[in-house]
C-alpha positions as CSV (number, residue, x, y, z in Angstrom):
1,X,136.5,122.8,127.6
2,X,133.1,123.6,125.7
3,X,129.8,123.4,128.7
4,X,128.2,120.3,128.1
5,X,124.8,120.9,126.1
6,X,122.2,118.5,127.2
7,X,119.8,119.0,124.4
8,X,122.5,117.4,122.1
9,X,123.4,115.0,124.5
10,X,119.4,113.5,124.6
11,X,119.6,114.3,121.0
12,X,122.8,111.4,120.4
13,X,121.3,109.2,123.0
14,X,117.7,109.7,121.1
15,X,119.7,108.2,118.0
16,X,121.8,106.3,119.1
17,X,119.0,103.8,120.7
18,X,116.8,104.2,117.1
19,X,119.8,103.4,115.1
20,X,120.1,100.3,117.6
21,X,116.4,99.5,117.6
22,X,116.9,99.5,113.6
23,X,120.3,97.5,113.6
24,X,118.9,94.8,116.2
25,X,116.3,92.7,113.8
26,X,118.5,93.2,110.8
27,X,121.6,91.7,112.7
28,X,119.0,89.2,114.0
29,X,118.0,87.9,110.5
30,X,121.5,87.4,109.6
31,X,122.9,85.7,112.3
32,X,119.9,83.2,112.1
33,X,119.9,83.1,108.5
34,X,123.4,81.2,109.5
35,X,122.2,79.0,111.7
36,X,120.5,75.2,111.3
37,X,116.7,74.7,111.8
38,X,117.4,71.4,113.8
39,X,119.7,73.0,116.1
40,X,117.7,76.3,116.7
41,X,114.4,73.8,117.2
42,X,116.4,71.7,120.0
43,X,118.2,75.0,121.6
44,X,116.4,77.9,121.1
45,X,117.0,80.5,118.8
46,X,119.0,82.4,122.0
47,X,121.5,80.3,121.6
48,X,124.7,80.5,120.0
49,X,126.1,77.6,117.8
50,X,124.7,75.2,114.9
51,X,126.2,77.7,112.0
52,X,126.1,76.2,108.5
53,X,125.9,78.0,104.7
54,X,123.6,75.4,103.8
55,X,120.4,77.6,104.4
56,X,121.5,80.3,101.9
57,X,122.5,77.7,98.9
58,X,119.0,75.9,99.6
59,X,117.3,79.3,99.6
60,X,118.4,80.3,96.4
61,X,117.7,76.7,94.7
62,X,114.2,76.2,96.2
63,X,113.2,80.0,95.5
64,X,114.7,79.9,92.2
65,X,116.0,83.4,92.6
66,X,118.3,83.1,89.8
67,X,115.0,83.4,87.5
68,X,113.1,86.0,89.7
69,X,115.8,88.1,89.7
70,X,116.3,88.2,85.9
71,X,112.7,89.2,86.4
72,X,113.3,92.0,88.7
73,X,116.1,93.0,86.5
74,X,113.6,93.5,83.4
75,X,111.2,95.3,85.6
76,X,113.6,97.4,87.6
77,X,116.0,98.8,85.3
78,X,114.1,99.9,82.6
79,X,111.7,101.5,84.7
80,X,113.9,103.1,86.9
81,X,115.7,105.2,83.4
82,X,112.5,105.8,82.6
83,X,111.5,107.2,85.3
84,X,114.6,109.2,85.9
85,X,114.5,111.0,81.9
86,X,110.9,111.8,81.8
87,X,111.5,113.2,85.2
88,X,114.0,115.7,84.8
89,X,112.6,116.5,81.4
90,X,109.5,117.5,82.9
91,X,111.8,119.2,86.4
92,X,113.7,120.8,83.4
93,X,110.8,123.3,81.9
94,X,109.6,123.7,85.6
95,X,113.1,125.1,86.8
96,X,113.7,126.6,83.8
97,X,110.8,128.1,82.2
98,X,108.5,130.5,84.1
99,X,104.7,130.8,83.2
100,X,101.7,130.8,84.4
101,X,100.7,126.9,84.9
102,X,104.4,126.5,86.2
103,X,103.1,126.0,90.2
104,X,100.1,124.1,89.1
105,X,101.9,121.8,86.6
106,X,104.3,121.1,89.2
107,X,101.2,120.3,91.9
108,X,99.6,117.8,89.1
109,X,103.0,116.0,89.6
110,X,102.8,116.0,93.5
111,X,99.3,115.1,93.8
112,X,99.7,111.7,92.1
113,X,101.9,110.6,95.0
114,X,98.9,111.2,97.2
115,X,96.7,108.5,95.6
116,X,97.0,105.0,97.5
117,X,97.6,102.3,94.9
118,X,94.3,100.0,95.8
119,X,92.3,102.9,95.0
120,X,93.5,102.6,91.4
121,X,93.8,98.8,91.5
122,X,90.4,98.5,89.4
123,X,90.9,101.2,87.0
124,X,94.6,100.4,85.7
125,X,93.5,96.7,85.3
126,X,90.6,97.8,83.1
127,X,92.7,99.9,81.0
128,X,95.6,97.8,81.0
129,X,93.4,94.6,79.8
130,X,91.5,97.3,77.1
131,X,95.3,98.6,75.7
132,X,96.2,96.5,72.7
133,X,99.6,96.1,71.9
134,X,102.0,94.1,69.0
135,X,102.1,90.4,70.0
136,X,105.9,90.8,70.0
137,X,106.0,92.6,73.4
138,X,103.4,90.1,74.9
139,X,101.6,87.1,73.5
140,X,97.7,88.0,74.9
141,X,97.9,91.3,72.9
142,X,97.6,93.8,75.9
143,X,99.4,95.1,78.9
144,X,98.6,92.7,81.1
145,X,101.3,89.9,81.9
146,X,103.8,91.7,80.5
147,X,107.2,93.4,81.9
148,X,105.8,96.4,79.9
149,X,102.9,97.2,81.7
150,X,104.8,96.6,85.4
151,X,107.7,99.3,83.8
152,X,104.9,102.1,82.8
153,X,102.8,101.8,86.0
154,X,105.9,101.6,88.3
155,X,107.0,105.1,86.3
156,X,103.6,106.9,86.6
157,X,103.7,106.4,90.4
158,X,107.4,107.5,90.6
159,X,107.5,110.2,88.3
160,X,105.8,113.0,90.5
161,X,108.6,112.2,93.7
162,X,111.6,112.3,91.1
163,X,110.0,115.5,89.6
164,X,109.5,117.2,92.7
165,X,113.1,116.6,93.9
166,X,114.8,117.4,90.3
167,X,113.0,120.8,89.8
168,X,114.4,121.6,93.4
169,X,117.6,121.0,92.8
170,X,117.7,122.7,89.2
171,X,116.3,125.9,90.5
172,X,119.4,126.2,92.6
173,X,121.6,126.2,89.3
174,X,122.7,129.7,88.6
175,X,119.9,131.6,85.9
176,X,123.4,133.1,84.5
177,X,124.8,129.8,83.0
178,X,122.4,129.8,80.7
179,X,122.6,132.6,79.3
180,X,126.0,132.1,78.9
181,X,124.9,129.4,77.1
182,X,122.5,131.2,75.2
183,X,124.8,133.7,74.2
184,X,127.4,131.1,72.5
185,X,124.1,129.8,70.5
186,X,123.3,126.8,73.3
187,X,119.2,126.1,72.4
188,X,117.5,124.8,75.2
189,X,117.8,120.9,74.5
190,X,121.5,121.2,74.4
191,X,121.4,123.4,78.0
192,X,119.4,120.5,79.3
193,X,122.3,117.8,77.9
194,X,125.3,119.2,77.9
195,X,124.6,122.0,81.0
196,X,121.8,120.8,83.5
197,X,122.0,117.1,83.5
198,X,125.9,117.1,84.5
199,X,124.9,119.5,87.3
200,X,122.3,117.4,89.1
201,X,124.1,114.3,88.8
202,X,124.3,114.3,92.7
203,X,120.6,114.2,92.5
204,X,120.0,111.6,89.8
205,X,122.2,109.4,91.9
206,X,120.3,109.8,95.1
207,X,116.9,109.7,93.2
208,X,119.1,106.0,91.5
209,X,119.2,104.4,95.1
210,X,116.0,105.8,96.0
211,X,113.9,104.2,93.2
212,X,115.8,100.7,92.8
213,X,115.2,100.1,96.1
214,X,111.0,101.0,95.6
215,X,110.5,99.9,92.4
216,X,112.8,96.2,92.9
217,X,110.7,95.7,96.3
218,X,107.1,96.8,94.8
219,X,104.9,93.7,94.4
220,X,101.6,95.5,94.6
221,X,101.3,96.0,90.9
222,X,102.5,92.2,90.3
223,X,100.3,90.6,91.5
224,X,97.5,92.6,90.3
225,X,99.0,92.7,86.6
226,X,100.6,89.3,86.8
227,X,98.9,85.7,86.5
228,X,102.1,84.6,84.8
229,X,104.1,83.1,87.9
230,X,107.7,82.8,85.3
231,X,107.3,87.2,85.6
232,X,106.8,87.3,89.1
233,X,110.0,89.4,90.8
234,X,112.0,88.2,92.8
235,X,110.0,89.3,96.2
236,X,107.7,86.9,95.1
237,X,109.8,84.0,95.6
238,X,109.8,84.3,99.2
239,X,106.6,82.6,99.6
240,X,108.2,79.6,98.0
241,X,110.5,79.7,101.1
242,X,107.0,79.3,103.4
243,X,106.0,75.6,104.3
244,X,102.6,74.6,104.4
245,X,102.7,73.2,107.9
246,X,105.7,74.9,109.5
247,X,108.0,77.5,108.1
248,X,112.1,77.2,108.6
249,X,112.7,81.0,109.7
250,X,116.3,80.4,109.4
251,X,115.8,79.5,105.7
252,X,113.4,82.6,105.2
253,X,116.0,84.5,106.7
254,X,118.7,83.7,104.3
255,X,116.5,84.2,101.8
256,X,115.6,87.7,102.8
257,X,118.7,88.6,102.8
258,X,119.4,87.4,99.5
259,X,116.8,89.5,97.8
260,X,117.7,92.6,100.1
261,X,121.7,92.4,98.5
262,X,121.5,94.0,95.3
263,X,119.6,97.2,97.1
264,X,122.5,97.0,99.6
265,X,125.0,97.3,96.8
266,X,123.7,100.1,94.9
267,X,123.5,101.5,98.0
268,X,127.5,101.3,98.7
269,X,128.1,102.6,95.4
270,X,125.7,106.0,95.7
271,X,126.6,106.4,99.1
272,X,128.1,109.6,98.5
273,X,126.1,111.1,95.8
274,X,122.8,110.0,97.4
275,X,123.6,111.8,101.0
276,X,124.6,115.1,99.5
277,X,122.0,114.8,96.2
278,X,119.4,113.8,98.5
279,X,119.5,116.7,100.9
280,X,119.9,120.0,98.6
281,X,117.4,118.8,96.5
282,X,115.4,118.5,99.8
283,X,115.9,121.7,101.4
284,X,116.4,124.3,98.3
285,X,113.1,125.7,96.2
């Protein structure tokens, strides 16, 4: 038998108890999220019984998440393939191209994820009130109160992470394949189609999870750029859940977990992709 090695044995312990201390409110939520106010009020919430669905279907009809979500849907997607293309088109010429800007270009990128949101609260509204655009995308005539203007600014604060990431993991793509590709005629926006972007699928996957899960739960830039409540996302409709008096916890509950389900699936689905993209575009560079 192998000598027991303490270090890894504080090490499991160590995460065992964080993965508990993580686990603990989660489970918590959910199991109150099933339970009736009235009966929690009269026993406690350490008790065990008074389980009921109704708190989920009043949730979603007083919350109107059906509507918010549509909203998050119009925010989140777009901005999430926008994000992802201008990413590893600028990642491309970074892992691709060497010249003298290349380190700098790629610290520009970096140093935007530096800058705390409220200390650019003042200037984006400025700009975003000063930018005229056709009627057709919104009915004031600029960027603000519009889905538009929440898609670009979620991208600009995304797109230096996403960059970061894909340029790491290109630069681990062998310098022969392309000129293999070079050699059978391949120009360089066909390698970056047909050759790179197959390869760092792994990485566009974890970089997927990663950004639905930041961009559907931002709310910052909503309610800076929103007055509009019908565009508010769908983490905005928790506050309808919040009395004015008194707030049902068990209905705030269910609601939370309503809103955190479609991270949680995207989640499932990437499993795999975003573990292994995740970590060599991590550690290689």
């Amino acid at each position: 038998m192998k000598p027991l090695r303490w270090p890894r044995v504080v090490l499991h312990v160590f995460l065992t108890v964080m993965a508990v201390g993580w686990l603990v409110p989660l489970l918590w939520g959910l199991f109150n999220s099933l339970r009736d106010y009235d009966y929690t009020g009269t026993h406690g919430y350490f008790s065990f019984g008074g389980f009921t669905f109704h708190n989920y279907v009043d949730a979603w009809q007083r919350a109107e998440f059906g509507e918010k979500f549509l909203n998050s849907v119009y925010i989140t997607v777009p901005a999430v393939i926008l994000t992802l293309f201008l990413a590893s088109c600028a990642a491309f010429v970074l892992a691709r191209f060497s010249f003298r800007l290349n380190l700098t270009l790629l610290g520009v990128f970096v140093a935007a994820n530096l800058l705390p949101p409220q200390a650019l609260l003042i200037p984006v509204y400025r700009a975003f009130r000063a930018v005229q655009v056709p009627t057709w995308i919104n009915d004031n005539g600029t960027l603000l109160d519009s889905y538009l203007g929440l898609v670009l600014i979620n991208t600009a604060f995304q797109l230096g992470f996403c960059t970061l990431v894909l340029s790491n993991y290109m630069k681990t793509i062998p310098h022969e394949l392309y000129e293999s590709a070079e050699v059978d005629g391949a120009g360089v926006s066909r390698q970056f189609f047909t050759l790179t972007l197959p390869l760092v699928r792994p990485a566009l996957a974890a970089l997927t999870t990663l950004q639905v899960t930041w961009i559907y739960n931002e709310f910052f830039w909503a309610t800076v750029l929103l007055s509009d409540g019908d565009k508010f996302p769908i983490t905005s409709s928790l506050n309808n859940l919040r009395g004015e008096f008194f707030t049902d916890y068990n209905l705030l509950s269910a609601g939370s977990i309503i809103v955190a389900l479609p991270t949680l699936l995207v989640f499932f689905v990437l499993q795999r992709q975003f573990v292994s993209g995740l970590t060599l575009g991590s550690t290689k560079g």
